[in-house]
Steps between C-alpha positions, in 0.01 A plus 500: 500500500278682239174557486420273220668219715279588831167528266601154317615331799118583686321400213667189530378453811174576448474266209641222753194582738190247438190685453267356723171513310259431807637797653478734123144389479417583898656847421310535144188422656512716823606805279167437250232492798668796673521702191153394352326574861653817581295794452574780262302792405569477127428148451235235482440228681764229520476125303396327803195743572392512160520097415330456863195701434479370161468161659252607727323681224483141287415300779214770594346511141562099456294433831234767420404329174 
């Protein structure tokens, strides 16, 4: 067998293989909240931190008024 033949013959395969989409979107999601609420020296804080205390930053100056 050639190589061309393995490599077409897994690709087949692969294409065969239903993507299950819960499972794409439980992966997605897990690898967003640990990358955006891991710590690094070099960046800023993460979307979740910065929409949450802009919430609580509106809902502070809309109560205050």
């Amino acid at each position: 067998m050639t190589a061309t033949r393995v490599f077409n013959g897994v690709m087949m395969t692969i294409a065969r293989t239903p993507i299950r989409l819960n499972r794409l979107f439980l992966a997605i999601l897990i690898t967003f909240l640990v990358a955006d609420t891991y710590p690094h020296p070099h960046l800023s804080s993460g979307v979740i931190a910065s929409t949450w205390h802009y919430l609580q930053s509106a809902l502070h100056q809309d109560s205050a008024s």
